[in-house]
C-alpha positions in Angstrom: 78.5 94.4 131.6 75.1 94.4 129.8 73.2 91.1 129.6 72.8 88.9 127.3 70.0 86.9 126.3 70.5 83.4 124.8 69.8 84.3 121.0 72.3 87.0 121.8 74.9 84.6 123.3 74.7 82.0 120.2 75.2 84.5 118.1 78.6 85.4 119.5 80.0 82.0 117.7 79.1 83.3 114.5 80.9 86.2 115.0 83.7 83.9 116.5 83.6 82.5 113.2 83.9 85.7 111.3 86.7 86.7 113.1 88.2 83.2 112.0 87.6 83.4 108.5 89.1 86.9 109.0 92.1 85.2 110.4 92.3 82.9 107.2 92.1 85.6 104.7 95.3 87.4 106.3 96.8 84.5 106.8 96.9 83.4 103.1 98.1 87.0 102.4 100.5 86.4 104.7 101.5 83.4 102.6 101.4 84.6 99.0 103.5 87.5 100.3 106.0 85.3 101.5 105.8 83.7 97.5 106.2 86.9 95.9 108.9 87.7 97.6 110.4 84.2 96.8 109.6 84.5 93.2 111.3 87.8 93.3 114.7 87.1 94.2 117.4 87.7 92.1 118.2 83.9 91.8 114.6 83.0 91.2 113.9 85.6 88.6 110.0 84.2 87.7 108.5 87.9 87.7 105.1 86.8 86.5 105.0 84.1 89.8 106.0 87.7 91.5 103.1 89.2 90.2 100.6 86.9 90.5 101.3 86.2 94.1 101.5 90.0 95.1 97.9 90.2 93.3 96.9 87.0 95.3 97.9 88.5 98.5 96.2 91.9 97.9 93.1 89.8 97.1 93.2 88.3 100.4 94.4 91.1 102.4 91.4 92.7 100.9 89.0 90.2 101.9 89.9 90.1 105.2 89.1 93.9 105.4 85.9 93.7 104.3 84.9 91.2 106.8 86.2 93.8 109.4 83.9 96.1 107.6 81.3 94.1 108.3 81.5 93.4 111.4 81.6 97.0 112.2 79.0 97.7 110.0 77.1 95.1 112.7 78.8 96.9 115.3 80.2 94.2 116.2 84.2 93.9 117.5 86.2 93.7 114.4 88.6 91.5 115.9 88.6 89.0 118.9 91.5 89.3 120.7 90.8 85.0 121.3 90.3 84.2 117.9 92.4 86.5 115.9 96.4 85.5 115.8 98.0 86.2 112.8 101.0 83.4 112.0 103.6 84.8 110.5 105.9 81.6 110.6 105.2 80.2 106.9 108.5 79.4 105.1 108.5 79.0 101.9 110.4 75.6 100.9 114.1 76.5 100.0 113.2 73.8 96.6 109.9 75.8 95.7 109.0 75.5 92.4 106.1 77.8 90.3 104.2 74.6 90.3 104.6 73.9 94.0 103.9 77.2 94.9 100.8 77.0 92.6 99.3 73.4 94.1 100.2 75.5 97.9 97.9 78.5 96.8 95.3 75.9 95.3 95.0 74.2 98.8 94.9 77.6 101.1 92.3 78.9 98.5 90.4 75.4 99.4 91.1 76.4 103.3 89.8 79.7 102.8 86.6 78.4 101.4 86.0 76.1 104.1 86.7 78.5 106.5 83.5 80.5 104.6 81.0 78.0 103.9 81.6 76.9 107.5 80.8 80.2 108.7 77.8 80.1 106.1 76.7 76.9 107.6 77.0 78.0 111.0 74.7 81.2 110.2 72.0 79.3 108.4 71.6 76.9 111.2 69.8 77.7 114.3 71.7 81.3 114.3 69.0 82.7 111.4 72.2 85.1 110.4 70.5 85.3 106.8 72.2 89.1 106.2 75.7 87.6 106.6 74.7 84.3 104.9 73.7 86.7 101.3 76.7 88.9 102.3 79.2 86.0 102.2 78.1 84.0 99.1 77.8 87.8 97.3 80.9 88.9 97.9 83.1 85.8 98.6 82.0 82.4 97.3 81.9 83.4 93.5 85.0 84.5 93.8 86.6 82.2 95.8 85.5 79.3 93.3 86.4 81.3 90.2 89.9 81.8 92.0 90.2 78.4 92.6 89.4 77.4 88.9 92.1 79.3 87.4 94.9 78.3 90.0 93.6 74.5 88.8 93.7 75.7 85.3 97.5 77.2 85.6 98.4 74.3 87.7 97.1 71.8 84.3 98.7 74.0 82.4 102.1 73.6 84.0 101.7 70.0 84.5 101.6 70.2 81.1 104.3 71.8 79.9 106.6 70.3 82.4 105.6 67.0 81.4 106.0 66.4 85.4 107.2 62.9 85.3 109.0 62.8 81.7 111.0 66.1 81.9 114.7 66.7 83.0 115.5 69.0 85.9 116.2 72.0 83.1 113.3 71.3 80.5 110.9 71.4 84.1 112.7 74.7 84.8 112.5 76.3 81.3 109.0 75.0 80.6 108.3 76.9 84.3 110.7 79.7 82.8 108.4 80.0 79.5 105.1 79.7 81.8 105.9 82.9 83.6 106.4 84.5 80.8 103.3 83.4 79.0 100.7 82.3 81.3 101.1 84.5 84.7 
Protein backbone atom coordinates (compact mmCIF):
# COMPACT_ATOMS: atom_id res chain seq x y z
CA UNK A 1 0.00 0.00 0.00
CA UNK A 2 1.50 3.32 -1.18
CA UNK A 3 1.68 6.17 1.40
CA UNK A 4 -0.10 8.81 1.97
CA UNK A 5 0.76 12.13 2.93
CA UNK A 6 -1.70 14.14 5.00
CA UNK A 7 -3.01 16.61 2.21
CA UNK A 8 -3.56 13.26 0.41
CA UNK A 9 -5.45 11.66 3.36
CA UNK A 10 -7.91 14.81 3.85
CA UNK A 11 -8.74 14.67 0.64
CA UNK A 12 -10.10 11.13 0.80
CA UNK A 13 -13.36 12.80 2.70
CA UNK A 14 -14.04 14.74 -0.18
CA UNK A 15 -14.12 11.99 -2.24
CA UNK A 16 -16.10 10.20 0.67
CA UNK A 17 -18.40 12.94 -0.03
CA UNK A 18 -18.71 12.47 -3.73
CA UNK A 19 -19.40 9.10 -3.44
CA UNK A 20 -22.27 10.28 -1.08
CA UNK A 21 -23.78 12.67 -3.14
CA UNK A 22 -23.46 9.94 -5.72
CA UNK A 23 -25.44 7.80 -3.40
CA UNK A 24 -28.22 10.54 -3.22
CA UNK A 25 -28.58 11.01 -6.89
CA UNK A 26 -29.44 7.18 -7.34
CA UNK A 27 -31.28 7.14 -4.59
CA UNK A 28 -33.87 9.80 -5.73
CA UNK A 29 -33.90 7.89 -9.05
CA UNK A 30 -34.61 5.12 -7.19
CA UNK A 31 -37.56 7.02 -5.80
CA UNK A 32 -39.19 8.73 -8.80
CA UNK A 33 -38.99 5.29 -10.34
CA UNK A 34 -40.93 3.86 -7.74
CA UNK A 35 -43.60 7.12 -8.61
CA UNK A 36 -43.70 6.48 -12.20
CA UNK A 37 -44.51 3.22 -11.72
CA UNK A 38 -47.24 4.27 -9.23
CA UNK A 39 -48.60 6.85 -11.54
CA UNK A 40 -48.66 4.24 -14.09
CA UNK A 41 -50.92 1.71 -12.90
CA UNK A 42 -54.02 0.93 -14.40
CA UNK A 43 -56.05 2.27 -11.37
CA UNK A 44 -54.00 5.37 -11.11
CA UNK A 45 -54.05 6.32 -14.71
CA UNK A 46 -52.12 10.03 -14.26
CA UNK A 47 -49.84 9.42 -17.45
CA UNK A 48 -48.33 12.87 -17.27
CA UNK A 49 -47.30 12.12 -13.27
CA UNK A 50 -45.88 8.88 -15.28
CA UNK A 51 -43.91 10.92 -17.31
CA UNK A 52 -42.67 13.40 -15.35
CA UNK A 53 -41.34 11.08 -12.78
CA UNK A 54 -39.62 8.72 -15.36
CA UNK A 55 -37.93 12.08 -16.76
CA UNK A 56 -37.07 12.93 -13.01
CA UNK A 57 -35.49 9.68 -12.48
CA UNK A 58 -33.49 9.69 -15.71
CA UNK A 59 -32.27 13.18 -14.55
CA UNK A 60 -31.00 11.79 -11.43
CA UNK A 61 -29.76 8.50 -12.65
CA UNK A 62 -27.85 10.75 -14.93
CA UNK A 63 -26.34 12.86 -12.42
CA UNK A 64 -25.13 10.22 -10.41
CA UNK A 65 -23.12 9.01 -13.55
CA UNK A 66 -21.51 11.89 -14.13
CA UNK A 67 -20.13 12.14 -10.71
CA UNK A 68 -18.70 8.57 -11.40
CA UNK A 69 -17.30 10.20 -14.43
CA UNK A 70 -15.59 12.37 -12.53
CA UNK A 71 -14.24 10.63 -10.17
CA UNK A 72 -12.58 8.53 -12.77
CA UNK A 73 -11.69 11.26 -14.64
CA UNK A 74 -9.62 12.10 -11.07
CA UNK A 75 -8.79 8.58 -11.04
CA UNK A 76 -10.21 8.22 -8.27
CA UNK A 77 -12.56 4.90 -7.15
CA UNK A 78 -15.91 5.57 -8.60
CA UNK A 79 -17.56 4.08 -5.79
CA UNK A 80 -16.68 3.24 -2.09
CA UNK A 81 -17.72 0.15 -1.15
CA UNK A 82 -18.32 2.10 2.64
CA UNK A 83 -20.11 4.86 1.49
CA UNK A 84 -22.13 3.66 -1.46
CA UNK A 85 -25.49 1.53 -0.49
CA UNK A 86 -28.15 1.94 -2.64
CA UNK A 87 -31.78 1.63 -0.58
CA UNK A 88 -34.09 0.16 -2.51
CA UNK A 89 -36.80 0.04 0.35
CA UNK A 90 -38.87 3.33 -0.58
CA UNK A 91 -42.69 2.56 -0.72
CA UNK A 92 -44.62 4.73 -2.14
CA UNK A 93 -47.80 5.52 0.17
CA UNK A 94 -50.78 3.26 -0.88
CA UNK A 95 -53.00 7.03 -0.50
CA UNK A 96 -50.34 8.99 -2.82
CA UNK A 97 -51.66 11.68 -4.51
CA UNK A 98 -50.01 13.88 -7.65
CA UNK A 99 -49.65 16.52 -5.06
CA UNK A 100 -48.05 14.35 -2.46
CA UNK A 101 -45.85 12.86 -4.73
CA UNK A 102 -44.92 16.33 -5.93
CA UNK A 103 -44.19 17.95 -2.18
CA UNK A 104 -42.00 14.19 -1.79
CA UNK A 105 -39.85 15.05 -5.06
CA UNK A 106 -39.68 18.79 -3.82
CA UNK A 107 -37.99 17.66 -0.51
CA UNK A 108 -35.45 14.82 -2.06
CA UNK A 109 -34.62 17.62 -4.70
CA UNK A 110 -33.77 19.84 -1.39
CA UNK A 111 -31.77 16.59 -0.04
CA UNK A 112 -29.98 16.37 -3.12
CA UNK A 113 -28.83 19.87 -2.99
CA UNK A 114 -27.62 19.64 0.46
CA UNK A 115 -25.92 16.63 -0.25
CA UNK A 116 -23.99 19.00 -3.09
CA UNK A 117 -23.33 22.25 -1.47
CA UNK A 118 -22.12 20.10 1.49
CA UNK A 119 -19.69 18.46 -0.68
CA UNK A 120 -18.99 22.11 -2.15
CA UNK A 121 -18.41 23.30 1.28
CA UNK A 122 -16.33 20.56 2.22
CA UNK A 123 -14.01 21.21 -0.96
CA UNK A 124 -13.63 24.93 -0.46
CA UNK A 125 -12.57 24.54 2.97
CA UNK A 126 -9.18 23.53 3.95
CA UNK A 127 -9.34 20.65 1.02
CA UNK A 128 -8.53 23.60 -1.83
CA UNK A 129 -10.72 21.05 -4.20
CA UNK A 130 -11.35 24.28 -6.43
CA UNK A 131 -11.73 21.89 -9.84
CA UNK A 132 -14.58 19.98 -8.26
CA UNK A 133 -15.91 23.09 -6.49
CA UNK A 134 -16.45 24.89 -10.52
CA UNK A 135 -17.41 21.33 -11.63
CA UNK A 136 -20.30 20.95 -9.14
CA UNK A 137 -21.93 24.47 -9.27
CA UNK A 138 -21.40 24.10 -13.47
CA UNK A 139 -23.04 21.22 -13.92
CA UNK A 140 -25.35 20.64 -10.83
CA UNK A 141 -26.39 23.68 -8.70
CA UNK A 142 -28.16 25.61 -11.66
CA UNK A 143 -29.95 22.82 -12.30
CA UNK A 144 -30.75 21.56 -9.16
CA UNK A 145 -32.34 25.11 -8.21
CA UNK A 146 -34.16 25.47 -11.48
CA UNK A 147 -35.52 21.84 -10.81
CA UNK A 148 -36.61 22.76 -7.59
CA UNK A 149 -38.45 26.03 -8.84
CA UNK A 150 -40.63 24.29 -11.08
CA UNK A 151 -41.61 21.33 -8.73
CA UNK A 152 -42.61 24.51 -6.24
CA UNK A 153 -44.28 26.03 -9.18
CA UNK A 154 -46.47 22.70 -10.16
CA UNK A 155 -46.90 22.04 -6.54
CA UNK A 156 -48.75 26.07 -6.30
CA UNK A 157 -50.25 25.25 -9.20
CA UNK A 158 -51.98 22.13 -7.81
CA UNK A 159 -52.63 23.68 -4.53
CA UNK A 160 -54.48 25.76 -6.57
CA UNK A 161 -56.60 24.00 -8.44
CA UNK A 162 -57.41 21.64 -5.72
CA UNK A 163 -58.36 24.29 -3.55
CA UNK A 164 -56.54 21.90 -0.83
CA UNK A 165 -58.72 22.62 2.03
CA UNK A 166 -62.08 23.66 0.27
CA UNK A 167 -62.36 20.81 -2.25
CA UNK A 168 -64.29 17.41 -2.03
CA UNK A 169 -62.45 14.09 -2.30
CA UNK A 170 -63.58 14.00 -6.35
CA UNK A 171 -63.14 17.85 -7.29
CA UNK A 172 -59.23 17.16 -5.53
CA UNK A 173 -59.08 14.12 -7.79
CA UNK A 174 -60.45 15.71 -11.05
CA UNK A 175 -58.64 18.99 -10.54
CA UNK A 176 -55.33 16.46 -10.13
CA UNK A 177 -57.01 14.51 -13.11
CA UNK A 178 -57.16 17.91 -15.34
CA UNK A 179 -53.43 18.89 -13.99
CA UNK A 180 -51.94 15.80 -15.59
CA UNK A 181 -53.30 16.48 -18.47
CA UNK A 182 -52.46 20.10 -18.66
CA UNK A 183 -49.60 20.97 -16.64
CA UNK A 184 -47.17 17.61 -16.55
Amino acid sequence: MAHQTGVELERECVWDDLHRSCVDALHASIVYLKYAAYFAQEKINLPGFEKFFFHAAGEEREHGIKLIEYALMRRKEPVNKNTFQLDYSYKVPAATTGLSALEDALKKEQEVTLSIRNLIKTCEGDKNDYHLVDYLTGEYLDEQHKGQRELAEKIATLRKMTGIDDASKEGRKLAEFLFDKDHM
